[in-house]
DSSP file (Angstrom, degrees, kcal/mol; ACC not computed):
  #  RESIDUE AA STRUCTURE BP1 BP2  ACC     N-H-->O    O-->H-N    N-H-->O    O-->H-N    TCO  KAPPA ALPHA  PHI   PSI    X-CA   Y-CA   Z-CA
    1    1 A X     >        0   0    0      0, 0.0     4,-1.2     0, 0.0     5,-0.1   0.000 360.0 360.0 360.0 -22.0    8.5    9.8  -28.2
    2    2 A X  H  >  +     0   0    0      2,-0.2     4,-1.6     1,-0.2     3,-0.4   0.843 360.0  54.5 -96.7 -24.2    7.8   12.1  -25.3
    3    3 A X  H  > S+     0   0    0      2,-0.2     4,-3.1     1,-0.2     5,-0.4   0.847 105.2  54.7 -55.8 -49.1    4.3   11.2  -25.0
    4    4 A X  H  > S+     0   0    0      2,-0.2     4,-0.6     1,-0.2    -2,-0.2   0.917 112.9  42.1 -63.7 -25.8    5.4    7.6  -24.6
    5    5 A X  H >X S+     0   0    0     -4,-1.2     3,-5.2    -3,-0.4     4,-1.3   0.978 114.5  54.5 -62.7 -57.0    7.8    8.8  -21.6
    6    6 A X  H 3< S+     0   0    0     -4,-1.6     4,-0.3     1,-0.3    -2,-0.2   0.670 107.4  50.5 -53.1 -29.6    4.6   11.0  -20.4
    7    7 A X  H 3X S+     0   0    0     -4,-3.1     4,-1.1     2,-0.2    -1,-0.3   0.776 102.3  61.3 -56.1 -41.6    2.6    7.9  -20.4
    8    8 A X  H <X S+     0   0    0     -3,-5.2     4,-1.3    -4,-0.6     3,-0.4   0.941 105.4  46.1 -60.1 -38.2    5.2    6.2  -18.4
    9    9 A X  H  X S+     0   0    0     -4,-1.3     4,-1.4     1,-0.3    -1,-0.3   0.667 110.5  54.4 -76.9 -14.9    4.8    8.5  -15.6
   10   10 A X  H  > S+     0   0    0     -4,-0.3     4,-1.1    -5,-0.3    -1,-0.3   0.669 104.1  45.7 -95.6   2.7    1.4    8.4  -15.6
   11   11 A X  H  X S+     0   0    0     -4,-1.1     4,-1.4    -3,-0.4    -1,-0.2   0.802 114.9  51.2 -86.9 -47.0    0.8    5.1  -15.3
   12   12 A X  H >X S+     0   0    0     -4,-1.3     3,-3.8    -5,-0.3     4,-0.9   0.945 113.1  53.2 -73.5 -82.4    3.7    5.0  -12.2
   13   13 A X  H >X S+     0   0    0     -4,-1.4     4,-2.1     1,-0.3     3,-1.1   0.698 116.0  38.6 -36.3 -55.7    1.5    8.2  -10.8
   14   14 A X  H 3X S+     0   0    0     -4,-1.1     4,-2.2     1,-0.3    -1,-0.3   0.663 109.2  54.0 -81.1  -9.4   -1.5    6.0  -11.0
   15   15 A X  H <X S+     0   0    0     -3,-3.8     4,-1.0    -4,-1.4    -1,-0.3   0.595 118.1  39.5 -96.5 -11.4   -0.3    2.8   -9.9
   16   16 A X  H <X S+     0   0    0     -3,-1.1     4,-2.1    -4,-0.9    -2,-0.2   0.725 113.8  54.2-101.8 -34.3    1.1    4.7   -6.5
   17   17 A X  H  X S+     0   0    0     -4,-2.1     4,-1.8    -5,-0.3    -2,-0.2   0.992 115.7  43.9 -49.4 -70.1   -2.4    7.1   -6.3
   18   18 A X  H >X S+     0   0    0     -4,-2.2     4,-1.6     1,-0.2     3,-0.7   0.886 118.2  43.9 -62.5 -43.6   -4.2    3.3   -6.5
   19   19 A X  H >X S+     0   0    0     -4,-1.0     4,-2.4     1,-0.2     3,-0.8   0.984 107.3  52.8 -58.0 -55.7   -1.7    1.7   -3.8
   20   20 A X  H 3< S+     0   0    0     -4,-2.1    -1,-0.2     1,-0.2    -2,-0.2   0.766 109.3  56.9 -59.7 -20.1   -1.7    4.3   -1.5
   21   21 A X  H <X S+     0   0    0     -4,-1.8     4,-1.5    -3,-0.7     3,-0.3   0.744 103.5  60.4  -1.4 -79.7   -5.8    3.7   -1.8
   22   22 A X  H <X S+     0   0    0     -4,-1.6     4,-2.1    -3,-0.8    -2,-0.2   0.830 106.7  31.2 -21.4 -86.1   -5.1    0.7   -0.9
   23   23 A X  H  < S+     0   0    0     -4,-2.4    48,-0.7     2,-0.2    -1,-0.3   0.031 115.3  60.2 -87.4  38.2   -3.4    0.7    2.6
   24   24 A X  H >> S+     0   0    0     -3,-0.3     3,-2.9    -5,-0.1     4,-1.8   0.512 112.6  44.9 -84.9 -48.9   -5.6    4.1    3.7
   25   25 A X  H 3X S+     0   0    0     -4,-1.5     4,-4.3     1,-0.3     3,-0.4   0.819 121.7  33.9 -50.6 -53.5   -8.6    1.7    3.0
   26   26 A X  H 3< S+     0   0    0     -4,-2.1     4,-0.3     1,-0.2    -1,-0.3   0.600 110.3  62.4 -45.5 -30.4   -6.9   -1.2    4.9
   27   27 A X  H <4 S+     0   0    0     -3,-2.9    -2,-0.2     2,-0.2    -1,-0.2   0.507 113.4  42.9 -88.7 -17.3   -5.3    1.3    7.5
   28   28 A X  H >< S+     0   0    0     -4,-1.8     3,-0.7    -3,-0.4    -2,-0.2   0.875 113.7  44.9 -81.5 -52.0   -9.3    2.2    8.4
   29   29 A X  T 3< S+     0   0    0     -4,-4.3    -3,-0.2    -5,-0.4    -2,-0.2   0.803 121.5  33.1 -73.0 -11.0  -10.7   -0.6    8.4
   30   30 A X  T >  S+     0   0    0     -4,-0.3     3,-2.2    -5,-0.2    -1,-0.3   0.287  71.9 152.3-127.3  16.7   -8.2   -2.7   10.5
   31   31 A X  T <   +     0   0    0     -3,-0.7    34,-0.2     1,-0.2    35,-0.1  -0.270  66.7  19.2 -32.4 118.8   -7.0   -0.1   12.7
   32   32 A X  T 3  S+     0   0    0     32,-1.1    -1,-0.2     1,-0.2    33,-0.1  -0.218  90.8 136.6  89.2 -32.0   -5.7   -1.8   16.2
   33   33 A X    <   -     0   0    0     -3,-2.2    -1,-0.2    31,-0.1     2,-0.1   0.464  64.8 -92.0 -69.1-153.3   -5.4   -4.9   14.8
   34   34 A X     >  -     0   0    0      1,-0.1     4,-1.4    32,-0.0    28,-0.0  -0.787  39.3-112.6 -88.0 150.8   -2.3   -7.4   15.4
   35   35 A X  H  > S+     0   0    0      2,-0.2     4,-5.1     1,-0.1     5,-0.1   0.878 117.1  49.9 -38.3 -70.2    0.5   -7.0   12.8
   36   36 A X  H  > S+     0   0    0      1,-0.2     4,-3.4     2,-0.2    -1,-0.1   0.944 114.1  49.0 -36.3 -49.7   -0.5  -11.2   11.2
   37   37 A X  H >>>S+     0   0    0      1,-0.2     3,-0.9     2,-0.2     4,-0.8   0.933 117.2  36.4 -48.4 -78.8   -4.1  -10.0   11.1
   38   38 A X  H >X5S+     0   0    0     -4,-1.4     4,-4.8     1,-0.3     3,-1.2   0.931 114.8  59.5 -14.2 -74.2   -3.0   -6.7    9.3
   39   39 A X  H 3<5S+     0   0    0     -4,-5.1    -1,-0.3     1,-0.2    -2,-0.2   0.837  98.6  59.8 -40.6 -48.7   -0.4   -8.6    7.4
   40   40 A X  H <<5S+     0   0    0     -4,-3.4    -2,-0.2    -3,-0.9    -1,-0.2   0.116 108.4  36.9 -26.7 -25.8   -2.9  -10.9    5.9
   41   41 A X  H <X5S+     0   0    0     -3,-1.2     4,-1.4    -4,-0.8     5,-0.3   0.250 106.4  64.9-107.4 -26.6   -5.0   -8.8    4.1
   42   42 A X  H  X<S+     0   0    0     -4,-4.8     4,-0.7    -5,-0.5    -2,-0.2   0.666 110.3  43.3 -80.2  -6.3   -2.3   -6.5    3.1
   43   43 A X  H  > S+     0   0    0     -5,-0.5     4,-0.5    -4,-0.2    -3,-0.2   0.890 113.3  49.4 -84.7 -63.3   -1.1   -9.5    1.1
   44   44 A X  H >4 S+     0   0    0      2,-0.2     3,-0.8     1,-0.2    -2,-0.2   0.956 118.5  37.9 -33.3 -62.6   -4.3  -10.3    0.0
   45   45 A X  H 3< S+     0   0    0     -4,-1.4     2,-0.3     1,-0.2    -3,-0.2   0.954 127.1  39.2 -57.4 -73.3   -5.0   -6.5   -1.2
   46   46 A X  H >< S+     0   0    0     -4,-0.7     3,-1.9    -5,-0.3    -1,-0.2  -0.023  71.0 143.8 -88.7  14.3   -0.9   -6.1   -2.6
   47   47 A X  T << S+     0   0    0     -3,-0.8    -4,-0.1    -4,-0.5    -3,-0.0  -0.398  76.9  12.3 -72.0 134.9    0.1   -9.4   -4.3
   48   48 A X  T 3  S+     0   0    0      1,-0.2     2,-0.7     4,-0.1    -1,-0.2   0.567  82.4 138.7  93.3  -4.8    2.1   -8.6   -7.0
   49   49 A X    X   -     0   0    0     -3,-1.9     3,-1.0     3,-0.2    -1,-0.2  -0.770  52.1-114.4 -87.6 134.5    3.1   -4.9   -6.6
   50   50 A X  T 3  S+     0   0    0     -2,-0.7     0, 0.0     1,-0.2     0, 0.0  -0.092  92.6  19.3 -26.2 147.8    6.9   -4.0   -7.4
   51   51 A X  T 3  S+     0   0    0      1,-0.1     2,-0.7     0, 0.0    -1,-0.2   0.229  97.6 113.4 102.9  -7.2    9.3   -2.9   -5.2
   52   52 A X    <   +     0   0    0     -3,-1.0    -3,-0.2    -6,-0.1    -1,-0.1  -0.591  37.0 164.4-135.3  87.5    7.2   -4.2   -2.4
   53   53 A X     >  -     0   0    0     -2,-0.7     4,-2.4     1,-0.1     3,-0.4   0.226  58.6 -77.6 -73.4-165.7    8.6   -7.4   -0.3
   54   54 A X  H  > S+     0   0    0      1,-0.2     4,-2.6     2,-0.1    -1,-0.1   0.779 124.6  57.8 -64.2 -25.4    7.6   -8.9    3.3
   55   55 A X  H  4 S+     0   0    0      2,-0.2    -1,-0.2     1,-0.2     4,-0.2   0.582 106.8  43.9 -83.7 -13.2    9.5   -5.9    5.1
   56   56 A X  H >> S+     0   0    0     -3,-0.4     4,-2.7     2,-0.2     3,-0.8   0.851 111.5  47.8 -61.4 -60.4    7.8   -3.4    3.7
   57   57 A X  H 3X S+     0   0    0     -4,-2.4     4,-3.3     1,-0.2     5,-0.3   0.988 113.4  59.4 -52.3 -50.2    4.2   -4.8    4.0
   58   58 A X  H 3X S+     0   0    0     -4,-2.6     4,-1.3     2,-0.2    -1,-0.2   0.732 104.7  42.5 -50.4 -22.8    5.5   -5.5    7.6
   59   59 A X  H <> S+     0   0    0     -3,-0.8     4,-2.5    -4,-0.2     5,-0.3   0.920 115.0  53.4 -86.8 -51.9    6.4   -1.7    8.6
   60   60 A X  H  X S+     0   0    0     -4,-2.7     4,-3.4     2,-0.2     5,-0.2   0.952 110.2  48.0 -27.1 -75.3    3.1   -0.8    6.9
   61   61 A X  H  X S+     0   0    0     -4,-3.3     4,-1.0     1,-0.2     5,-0.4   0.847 110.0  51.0 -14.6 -73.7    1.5   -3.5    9.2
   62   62 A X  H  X S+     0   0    0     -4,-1.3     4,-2.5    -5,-0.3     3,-0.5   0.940 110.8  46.9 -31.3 -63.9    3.1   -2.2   12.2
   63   63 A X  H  <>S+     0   0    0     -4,-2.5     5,-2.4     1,-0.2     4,-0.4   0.971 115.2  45.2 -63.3 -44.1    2.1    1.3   11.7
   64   64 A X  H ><5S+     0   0    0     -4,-3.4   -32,-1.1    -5,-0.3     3,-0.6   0.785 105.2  61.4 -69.7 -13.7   -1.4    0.4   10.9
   65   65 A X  H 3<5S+     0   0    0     -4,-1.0    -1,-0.2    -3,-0.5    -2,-0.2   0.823 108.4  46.7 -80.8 -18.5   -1.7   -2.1   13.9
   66   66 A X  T 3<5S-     0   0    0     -4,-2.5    -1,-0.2    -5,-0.4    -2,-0.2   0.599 131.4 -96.3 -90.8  12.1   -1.1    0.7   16.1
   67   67 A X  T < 5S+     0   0    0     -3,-0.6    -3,-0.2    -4,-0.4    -1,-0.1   0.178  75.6 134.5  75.8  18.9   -3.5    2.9   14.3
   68   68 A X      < -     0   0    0     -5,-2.4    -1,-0.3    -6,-0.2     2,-0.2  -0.017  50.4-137.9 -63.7-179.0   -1.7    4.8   12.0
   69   69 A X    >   -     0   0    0      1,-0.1     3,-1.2   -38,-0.0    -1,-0.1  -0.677  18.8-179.8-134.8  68.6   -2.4    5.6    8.2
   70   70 A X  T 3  S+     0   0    0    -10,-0.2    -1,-0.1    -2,-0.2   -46,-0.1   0.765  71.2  76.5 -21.7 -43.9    0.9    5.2    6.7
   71   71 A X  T 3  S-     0   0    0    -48,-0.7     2,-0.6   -51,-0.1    -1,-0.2   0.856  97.0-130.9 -51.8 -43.9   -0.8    6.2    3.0
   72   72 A X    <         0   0    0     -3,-1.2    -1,-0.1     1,-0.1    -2,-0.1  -0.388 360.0 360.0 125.1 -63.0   -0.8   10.0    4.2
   73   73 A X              0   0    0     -2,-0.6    -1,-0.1   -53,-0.1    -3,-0.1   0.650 360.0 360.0   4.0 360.0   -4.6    9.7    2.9
């Protein structure tokens, strides 16, 4: 039974390792643009992840149109 919890976390570890992936790749390549632009591909890239509505992707957006790397990465 504790390997099936230990599994749980590692799956949640890997599915945030691969998202956070995710927007540094997106936070390079689209650095400056406008928030839609930004938005648009972070939908594309993120359909489907938990926990993770239009207001989220949109402070992500934000940060990346102004050339941050939200991910940390």
């Amino acid at each position: 039974m504790a390997d099936v919890s230990r599994t749980g976390t590692n799956i949640d570890y890997e599915a945030n390792r691969m998202l956070f992936r995710v927007v540094h790749e997106i936070a390079v390549r689209h650095a400056g643009a406008s928030v839609p632009e930004v938005m648009a591909v972070l939908r594309l890239r993120l359909t489907g992840i938990p926990g993770l509505d239009d207001h989220g992707m949109r402070r992500i957006a934000e940060e990346i149109s102004v050339g941050r790397d939200p991910s940390g990465l």
